[in-house]
C-alpha positions in Angstrom: 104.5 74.6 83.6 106.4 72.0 81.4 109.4 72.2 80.0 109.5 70.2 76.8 112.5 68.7 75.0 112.3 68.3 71.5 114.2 67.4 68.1 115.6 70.0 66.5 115.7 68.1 63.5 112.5 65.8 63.1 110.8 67.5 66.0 109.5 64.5 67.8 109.3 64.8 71.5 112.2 63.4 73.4 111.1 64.2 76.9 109.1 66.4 79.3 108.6 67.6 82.7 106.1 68.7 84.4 106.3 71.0 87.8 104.9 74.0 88.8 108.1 76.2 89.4 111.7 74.8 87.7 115.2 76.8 87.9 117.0 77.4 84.9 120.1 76.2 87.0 117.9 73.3 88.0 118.2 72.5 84.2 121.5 73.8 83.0 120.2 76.5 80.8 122.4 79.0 83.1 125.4 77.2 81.3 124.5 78.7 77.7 126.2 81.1 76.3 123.5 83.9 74.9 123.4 82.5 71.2 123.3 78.9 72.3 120.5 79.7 74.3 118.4 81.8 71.4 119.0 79.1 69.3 118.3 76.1 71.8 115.7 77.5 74.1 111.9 78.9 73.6 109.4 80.3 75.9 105.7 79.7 74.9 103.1 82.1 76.0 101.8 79.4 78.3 104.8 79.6 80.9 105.7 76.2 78.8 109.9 76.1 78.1 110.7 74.0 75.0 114.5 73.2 74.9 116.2 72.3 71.4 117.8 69.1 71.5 118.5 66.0 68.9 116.5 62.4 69.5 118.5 59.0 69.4 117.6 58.4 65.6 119.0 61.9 64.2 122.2 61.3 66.2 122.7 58.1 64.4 121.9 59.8 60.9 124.4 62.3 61.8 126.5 60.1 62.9 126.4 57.7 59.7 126.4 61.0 57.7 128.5 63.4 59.0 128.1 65.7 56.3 124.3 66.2 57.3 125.7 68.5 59.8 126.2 71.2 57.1 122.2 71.1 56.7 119.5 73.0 58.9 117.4 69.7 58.1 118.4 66.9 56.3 115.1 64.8 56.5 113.1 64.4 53.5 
């Protein structure tokens, strides 16, 4: 099993783990409320968890541009 963080912006890969048995608490997901998770968290037929998160250069653009934040995806 992996479980796979990803941009939700540009999708690029930000990280991934690999092990045979992980714990949501292991990872925190226990912590989400239930529409944080829905949006944030997706199980793949595989067993594979991909987890919803935002890679160094988005942040920046966001950052720069806060009024990106009003947009599902502001990358061209």
């Amino acid at each position: 099993m992996a479980v796979v963080y990803s941009c939700r912006y540009c999708g690029n890969t930000v990280g991934e783990i690999q092990e045979p048995v992980v714990e949501e608490q292991q990872l925190g997901l226990d912590r989400l409320t239930n529409e944080e998770r829905l949006e944030m968290v997706e199980y793949n037929g595989n067993g594979d968890i991909e987890i919803k998160t935002i890679c160094e250069h988005c942040h920046e653009a966001l950052n720069r541009n806060p009024e990106y934040h009003e947009l599902d995806n502001f990358l061209q």
